[in-house]
N, C-alpha and C positions, 0 to 999 in steps of 0.2 A: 811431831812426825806426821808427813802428810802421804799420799797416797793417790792418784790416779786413775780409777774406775771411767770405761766409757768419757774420759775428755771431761770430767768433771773431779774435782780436789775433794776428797774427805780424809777430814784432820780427826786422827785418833786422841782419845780423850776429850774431846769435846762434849761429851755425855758424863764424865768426871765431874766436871762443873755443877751439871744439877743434880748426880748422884749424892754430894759433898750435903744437898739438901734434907739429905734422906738420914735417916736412923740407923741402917740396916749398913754395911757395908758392901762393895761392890760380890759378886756370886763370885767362888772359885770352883771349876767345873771343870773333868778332863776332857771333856769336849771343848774346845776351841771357836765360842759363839762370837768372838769377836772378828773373827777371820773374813775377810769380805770376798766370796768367790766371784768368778768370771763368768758369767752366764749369759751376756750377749754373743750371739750368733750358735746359740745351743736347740735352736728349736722352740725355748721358751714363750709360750703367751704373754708370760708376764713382760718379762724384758724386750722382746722382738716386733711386738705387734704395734709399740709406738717408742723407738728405737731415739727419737728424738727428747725424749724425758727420764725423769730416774722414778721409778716405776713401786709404787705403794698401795695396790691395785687388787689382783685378781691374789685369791685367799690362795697361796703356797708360799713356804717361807723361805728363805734364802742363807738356808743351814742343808749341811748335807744329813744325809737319813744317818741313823746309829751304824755305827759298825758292824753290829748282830745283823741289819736288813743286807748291807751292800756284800757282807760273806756270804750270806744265807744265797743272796742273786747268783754270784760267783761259782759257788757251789752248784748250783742247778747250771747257770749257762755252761761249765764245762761238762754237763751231762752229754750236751751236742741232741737235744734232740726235743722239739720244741710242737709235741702232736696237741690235740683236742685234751681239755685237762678236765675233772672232777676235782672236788674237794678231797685231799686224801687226810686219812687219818688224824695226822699228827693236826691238820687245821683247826679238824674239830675237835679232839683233844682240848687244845692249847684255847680255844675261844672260849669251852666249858669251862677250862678252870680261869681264864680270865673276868667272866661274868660271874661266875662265884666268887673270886676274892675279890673286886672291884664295887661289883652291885648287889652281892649277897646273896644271890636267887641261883637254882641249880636249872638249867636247862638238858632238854635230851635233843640228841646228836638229829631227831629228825624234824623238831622243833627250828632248826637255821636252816635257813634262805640263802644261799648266795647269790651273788649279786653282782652285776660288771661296773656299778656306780648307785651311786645312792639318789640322784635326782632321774635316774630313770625308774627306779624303784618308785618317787612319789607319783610319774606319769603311768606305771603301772596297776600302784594303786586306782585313781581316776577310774581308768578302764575297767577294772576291775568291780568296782560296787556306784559307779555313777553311769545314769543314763545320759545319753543325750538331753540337752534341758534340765537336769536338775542341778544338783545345787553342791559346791565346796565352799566351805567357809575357810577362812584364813584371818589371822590376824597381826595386818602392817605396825609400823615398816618391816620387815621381813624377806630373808635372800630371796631376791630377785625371781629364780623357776618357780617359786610358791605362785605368783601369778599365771602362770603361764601354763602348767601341767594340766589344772583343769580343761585347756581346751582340747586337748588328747582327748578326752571322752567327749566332747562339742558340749561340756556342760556349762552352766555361768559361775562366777564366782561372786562371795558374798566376802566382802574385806569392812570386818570390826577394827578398829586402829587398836591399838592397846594405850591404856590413859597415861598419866602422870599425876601422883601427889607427892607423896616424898621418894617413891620411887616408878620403874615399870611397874603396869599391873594390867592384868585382864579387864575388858571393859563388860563387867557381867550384864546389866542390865543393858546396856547396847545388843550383846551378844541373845539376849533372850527376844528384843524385838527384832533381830534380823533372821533368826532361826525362822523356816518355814519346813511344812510337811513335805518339802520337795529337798530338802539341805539331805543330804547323803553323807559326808566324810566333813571332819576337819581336819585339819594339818597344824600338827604342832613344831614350835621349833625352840627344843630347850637342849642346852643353854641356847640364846635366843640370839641368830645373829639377824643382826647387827646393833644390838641395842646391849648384849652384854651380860644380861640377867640371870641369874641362876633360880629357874621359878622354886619355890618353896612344897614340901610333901602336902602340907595341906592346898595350896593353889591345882598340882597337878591331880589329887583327889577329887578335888570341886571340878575339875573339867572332864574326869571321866565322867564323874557323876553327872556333869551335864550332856556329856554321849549320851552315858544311860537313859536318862530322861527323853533325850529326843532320836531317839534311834539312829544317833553317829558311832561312822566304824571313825575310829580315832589313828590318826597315824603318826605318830611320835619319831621326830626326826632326831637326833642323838648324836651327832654327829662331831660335836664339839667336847661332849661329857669329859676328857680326859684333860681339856684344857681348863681348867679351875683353878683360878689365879689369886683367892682368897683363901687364905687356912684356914676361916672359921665355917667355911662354904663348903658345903656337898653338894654332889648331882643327887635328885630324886630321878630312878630312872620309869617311866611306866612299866618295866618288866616287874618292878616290885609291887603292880597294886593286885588286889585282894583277885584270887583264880574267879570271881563272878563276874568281876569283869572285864577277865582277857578274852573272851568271845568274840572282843568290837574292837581288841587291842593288835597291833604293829609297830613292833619297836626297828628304827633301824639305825646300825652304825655302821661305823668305819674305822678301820688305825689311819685314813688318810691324812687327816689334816695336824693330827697330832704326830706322825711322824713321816711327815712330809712326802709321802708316796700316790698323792692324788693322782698322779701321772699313771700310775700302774692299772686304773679303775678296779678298785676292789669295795665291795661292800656286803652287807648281810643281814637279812631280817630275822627277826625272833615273832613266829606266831605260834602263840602254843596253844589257840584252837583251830582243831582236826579240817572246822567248817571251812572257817579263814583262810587258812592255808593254803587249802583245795582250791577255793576260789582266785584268790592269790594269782597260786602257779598257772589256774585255767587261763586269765585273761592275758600270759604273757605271748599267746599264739608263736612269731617269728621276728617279733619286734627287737628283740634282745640280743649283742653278739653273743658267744663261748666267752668268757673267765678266761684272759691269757694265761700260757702257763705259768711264767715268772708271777704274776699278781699274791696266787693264795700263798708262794709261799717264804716274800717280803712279811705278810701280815702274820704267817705264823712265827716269824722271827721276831718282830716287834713285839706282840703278845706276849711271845716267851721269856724273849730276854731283853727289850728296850725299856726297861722298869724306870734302871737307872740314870739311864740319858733323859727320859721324860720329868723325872725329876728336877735333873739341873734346867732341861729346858723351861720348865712351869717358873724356876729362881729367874734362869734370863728375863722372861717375858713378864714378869713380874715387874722387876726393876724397869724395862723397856716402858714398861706402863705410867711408873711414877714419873720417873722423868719427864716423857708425852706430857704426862697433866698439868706437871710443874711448868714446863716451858710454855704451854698454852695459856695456862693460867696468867703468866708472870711477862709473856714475850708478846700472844695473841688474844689482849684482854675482848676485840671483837667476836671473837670465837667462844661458843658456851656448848661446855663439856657436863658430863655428870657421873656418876658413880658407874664403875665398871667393871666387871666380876670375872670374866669367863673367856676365852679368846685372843687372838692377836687381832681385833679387828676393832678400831676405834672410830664409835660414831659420833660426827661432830657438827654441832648445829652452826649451821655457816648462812643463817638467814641474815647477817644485816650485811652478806653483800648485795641482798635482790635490788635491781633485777639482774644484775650479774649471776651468771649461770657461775658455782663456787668451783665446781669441777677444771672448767674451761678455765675457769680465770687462775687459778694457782697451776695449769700448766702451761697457761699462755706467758705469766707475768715473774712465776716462781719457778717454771722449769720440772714441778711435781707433778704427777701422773695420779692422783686418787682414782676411790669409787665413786661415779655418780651416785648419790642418793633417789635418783629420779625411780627405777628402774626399783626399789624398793618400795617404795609409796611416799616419800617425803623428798622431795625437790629441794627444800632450801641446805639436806645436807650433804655431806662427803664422810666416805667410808675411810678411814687411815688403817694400813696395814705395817704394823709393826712389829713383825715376825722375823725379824733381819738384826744384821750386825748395829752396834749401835751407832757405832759411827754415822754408818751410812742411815739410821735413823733421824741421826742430825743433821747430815743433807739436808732431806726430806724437810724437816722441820725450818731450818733455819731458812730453803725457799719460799715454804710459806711465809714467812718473817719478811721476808724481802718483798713479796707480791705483797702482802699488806703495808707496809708501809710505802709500796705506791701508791695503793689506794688513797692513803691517808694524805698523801703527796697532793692528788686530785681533789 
């Protein structure tokens, strides 16, 4: 059975094939992850903004939200009346008791930040505890604003890469000679996109402890935490390290990316010192729009009741993943992959096309639309986002197949 999308064929079950490889048999879910929606001429970034490609791109997935979000919307838009909003009640409710059964830790209601997105949170930060000239540390490959926010405060940035032995890993001794008494903040990003990782409680311990030592406010991006695509894997969130040292601590999340509402810009910090906080809010002056009103109260729907759909979703993107690895492995022996824990976002090392730019070249050759790795800190890769029906994953995969075997043509 084939199907029509955009002027391009995807054939269902084609993803059967290398499930057939797998252990597990295929998810059954009442959500309907196989369905392939219509999303050109929607407004879309991802789909609209390069209309000539089939788009594996910018992190939003091409499943619609839970049911619980799009009633919940419903709900409010027939209120008819769309003023300046606050966070009401049932929000913070609903995110207390979510951050207690999720991350185990009890928060109070004045303890959250809300927030109209989360990468203006990290440009906030900056402002906030960097001067001019001084110093953010970061550590690549890493999404992309991670470079960039530091200049909101005109400060420089200091980028440790993270190493490799058998797996990711913080580069500690890199990290201790680049630390200067000018380094103000680091930026963390766990689970770690684009590389996948889920850092371990002793790794994220060692890096407060390394704030501590050098007098960094730490800012823990979290963003991903709900996407854990390993069962034997948990998030350590920094909300759980020891009250000595949440003085230097900010944690921040979102239901966006886990349940597809990025569009809405919602997001929300956790500082649970008094100092922090103050500081925080000081430095947001007039830079920040209002919190639409439809946003908080998608995310208090998710929270409360998209339990069960995140579920089947984490089975989809599961399965989404092995198959990815398999066909790379078995189709694009050029292409080297590694273990990957956390996310719809598959980082893939596409160095022996250089000097072929890998981006350009699988959408000039394959008709695929990735992420440039450039804009991360590592040039030879590309980001695959596999957050989509499968089929249409198989597109995707099977134009890479096609642009590489020109290559090989050549």
């Amino acid at each position: 059975m084939a199907e029509r999308i955009a002027g391009k064929e995807l054939v269902h079950g084609t993803g059967r094939r290398y499930a057939s490889m797998l252990h597990s048999p295929m998810p059954e879910t009442d959500f309907d992850f196989d369905f392939v929606p219509e999303r050109r001429g929607t407004g879309s970034i991802k789909w609209d903004r390069y209309p000539d490609y089939t788009p594996f791109w910018v992190a939003d997935m091409d499943f619609a939200s839970p049911d619980c979000v799009v009633e919940e919307l419903h709900r409010r838009v027939d209120h008819g009346i769309f003023g300046y909003a606050h966070a009401h009640e049932g929000l913070n409710e609903t995110i207390k008791g979510y951050l207690a059964r999720v991350h185990g830790t009890s928060v109070g209601t004045e303890e959250i930040v809300h927030l109209p997105g989360l990468v203006p949170a990290l440009s906030l930060a900056c402002r906030a505890w960097v001067k001019p000239g001084e110093e953010v540390l970061i550590n690549s490959p890493v999404y992309y604003p991670f470079f960039k926010v530091s200049q909101d405060a005109e400060a420089k940035l200091i980028d440790v890469p993270h190493t490799r032995d058998t797996t990711w890993r913080f580069d500690w001794e890199a990290m201790e000679r680049a630390v200067t008494s000018q380094t103000r903040l680091l930026i963390l990003c766990n689970p770690q996109n684009p590389l996948g990782r889920v850092f371990s409680r002793e790794e994220i311990e060692k890096l407060a402890n390394f704030c501590e030592q050098h007098d960094l406010v730490l800012i823990s991006d979290e963003i991903h935490c709900d996407l854990i695509l390993e069962p034997d894997q948990t998030h350590f969130s920094a909300l759980r390290l020891p009250d000595s040292l949440q003085k230097r601590i900010v944690t921040l999340l979102a239901p966006s990316k886990t349940y597809n509402i990025a569009g809405l810009g919602y997001s929300f910090a956790v500082i649970r010192d008094t100092k922090l906080r103050g500081e925080f809010n000081a430095a947001r002056g007039c830079t920040l729009p209002e919190i639409n009103a439809l946003a908080m109260y998608a995310a208090e729907a998710a929270y409360r009741e998209g339990e069960p759909w995140r579920r089947d979703l984490i089975d989809y993107l599961r399965e989404n993943r092995d198959i990815l690895a398999n066909f790379i492995r078995e189709e694009l022996p050029e292409l080297k992959i590694y273990e990957h824990a956390s996310t719809y976002l598959y980082w893939i090392d596409a160095s022996s096309l250089q000097p072929n730019n890998p981006c350009r070249f699988f959408a000039k050759e394959g008709g695929v639309f990735l992420t440039d790795g450039t804009p991360f800190g590592s040039s030879p890769h590309v980001r695959f986002n596999f957050g989509c029906p499968r089929s249409l994953m198989m597109t995707g995969l099977e134009g890479m197949k096609r642009a590489l075997e020109t290559h090989r043509a050549n």
